[in-house]
matplotlib code that plots the C-alpha trace (Angstrom):
import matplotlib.pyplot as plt

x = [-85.2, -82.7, -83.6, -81.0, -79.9, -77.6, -74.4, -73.4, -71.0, -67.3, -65.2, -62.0, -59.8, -59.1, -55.7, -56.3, -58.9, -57.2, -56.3, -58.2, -61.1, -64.4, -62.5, -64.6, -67.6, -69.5, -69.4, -71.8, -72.9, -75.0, -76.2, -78.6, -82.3, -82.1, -79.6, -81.5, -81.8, -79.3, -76.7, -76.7, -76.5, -73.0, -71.9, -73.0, -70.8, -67.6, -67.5, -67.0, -64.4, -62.6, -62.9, -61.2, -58.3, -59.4, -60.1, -59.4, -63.0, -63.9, -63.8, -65.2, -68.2, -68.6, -68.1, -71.6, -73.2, -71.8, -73.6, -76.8, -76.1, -73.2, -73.9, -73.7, -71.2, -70.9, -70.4, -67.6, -66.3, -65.9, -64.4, -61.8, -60.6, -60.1, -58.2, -56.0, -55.5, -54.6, -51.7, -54.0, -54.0, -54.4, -57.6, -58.3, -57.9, -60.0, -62.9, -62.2, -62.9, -66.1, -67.3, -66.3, -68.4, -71.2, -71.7, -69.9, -71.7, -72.5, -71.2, -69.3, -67.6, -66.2, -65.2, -63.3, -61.5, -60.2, -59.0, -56.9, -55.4, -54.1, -52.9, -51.5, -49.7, -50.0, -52.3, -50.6, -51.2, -47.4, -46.6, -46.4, -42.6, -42.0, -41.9, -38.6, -35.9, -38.0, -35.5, -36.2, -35.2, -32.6, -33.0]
y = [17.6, 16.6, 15.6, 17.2, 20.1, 23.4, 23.3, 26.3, 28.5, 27.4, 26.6, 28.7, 25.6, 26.6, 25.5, 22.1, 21.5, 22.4, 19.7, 17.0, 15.8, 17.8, 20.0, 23.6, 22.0, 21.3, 17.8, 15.5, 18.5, 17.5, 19.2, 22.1, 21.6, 23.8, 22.0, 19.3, 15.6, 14.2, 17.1, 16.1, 12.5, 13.2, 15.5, 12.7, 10.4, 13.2, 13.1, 9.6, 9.4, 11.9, 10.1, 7.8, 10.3, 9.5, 13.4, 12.6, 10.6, 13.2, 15.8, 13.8, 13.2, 17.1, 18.1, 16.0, 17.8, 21.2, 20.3, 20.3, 23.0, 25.2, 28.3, 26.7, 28.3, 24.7, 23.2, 25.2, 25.4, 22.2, 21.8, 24.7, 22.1, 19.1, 21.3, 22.6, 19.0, 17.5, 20.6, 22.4, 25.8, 27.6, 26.3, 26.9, 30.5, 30.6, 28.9, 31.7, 34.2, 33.6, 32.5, 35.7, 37.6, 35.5, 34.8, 37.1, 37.1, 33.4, 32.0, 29.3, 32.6, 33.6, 30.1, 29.0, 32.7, 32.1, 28.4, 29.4, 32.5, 30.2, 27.5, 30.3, 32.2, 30.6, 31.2, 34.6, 35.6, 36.1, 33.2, 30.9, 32.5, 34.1, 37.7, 39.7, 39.2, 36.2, 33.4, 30.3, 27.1, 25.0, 21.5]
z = [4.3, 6.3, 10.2, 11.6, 13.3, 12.5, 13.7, 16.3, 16.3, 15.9, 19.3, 20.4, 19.8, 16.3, 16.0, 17.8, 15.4, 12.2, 11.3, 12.6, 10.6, 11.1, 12.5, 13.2, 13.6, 17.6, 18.1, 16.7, 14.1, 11.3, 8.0, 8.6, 8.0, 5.3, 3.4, 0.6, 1.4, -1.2, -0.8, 3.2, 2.1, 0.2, 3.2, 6.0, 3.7, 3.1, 6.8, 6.9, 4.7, 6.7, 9.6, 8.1, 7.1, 3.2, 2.1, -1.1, -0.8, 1.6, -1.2, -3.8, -1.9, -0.8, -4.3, -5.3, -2.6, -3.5, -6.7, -5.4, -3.3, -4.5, -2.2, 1.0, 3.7, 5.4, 2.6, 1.0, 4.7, 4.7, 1.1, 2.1, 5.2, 3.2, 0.8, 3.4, 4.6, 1.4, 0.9, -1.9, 0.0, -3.4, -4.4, -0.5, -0.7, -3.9, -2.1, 1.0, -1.2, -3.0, -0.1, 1.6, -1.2, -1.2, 2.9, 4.8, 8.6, 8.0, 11.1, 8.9, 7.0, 10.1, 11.4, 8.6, 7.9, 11.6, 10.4, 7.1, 9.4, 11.9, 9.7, 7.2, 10.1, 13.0, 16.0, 16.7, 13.0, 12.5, 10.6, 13.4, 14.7, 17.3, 18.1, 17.6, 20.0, 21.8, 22.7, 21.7, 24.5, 23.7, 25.4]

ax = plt.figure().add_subplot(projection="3d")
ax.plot(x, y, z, "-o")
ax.set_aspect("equal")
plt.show()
């Protein structure tokens, strides 16, 4: 197993987060315990890689992890951020969904629903314009 702890519950910064990488998870989280040795290996080095803004590495490492664990929340969490950051919102949405039939009150469910909403509409859920007659400054 991996020594490591779960990660909490996703912050209220969503939108600061978005798109940073490892964004929606508390800082310094790790792979849950529950999660196998060699699938928290790949998702130790994913993170990495994101680090260093390659998610193109970042997802081919999380995708040999999701194949030792396919049905992990965090996991496709984190494959539905990398996604969104490479433009692939599509595939994203996809990922949302299943996960939303297969998880819906994990924690990471919840976290990551909130992430697509605000970078598919915007943190006010309205597409990110603002409201009806609202004027915008001019400077």
């Amino acid at each position: 197993m991996h020594a490591t702890v779960k990660q909490g519950a996703c912050g209220g910064a969503v939108a600061a987060l978005l798109l940073a990488p490892g964004a929606g998870r508390a800082s310094g989280a790790s792979p849950p315990d529950a999660l196998p040795e060699d699938a928290g290996r790949f998702y130790d080095m994913s993170r990495m890689w994101a680090a260093k803004h390659r998610d193109d590495l970042a997802l081919s490492q999380l995708q040999k992890a999701l194949l030792i664990a396919p049905d992990d929340p965090m996991l496709l969490a984190e494959q539905i951020r990398i996604l969104l950051r490479l433009g692939q919102p599509d595939p994203a949405k996809a990922i949302l969904d299943g996960l939303r039939k297969r998880s819906p009150d994990a924690v990471e469910t919840r976290c990551i629903e909130e992430e697509y909403r605000v970078r598919d509409h915007g943190p006010s859920g309205d597409g990110g314009h603002p409201p009806a007659g609202a004027q915008r400054s001019r400077g």
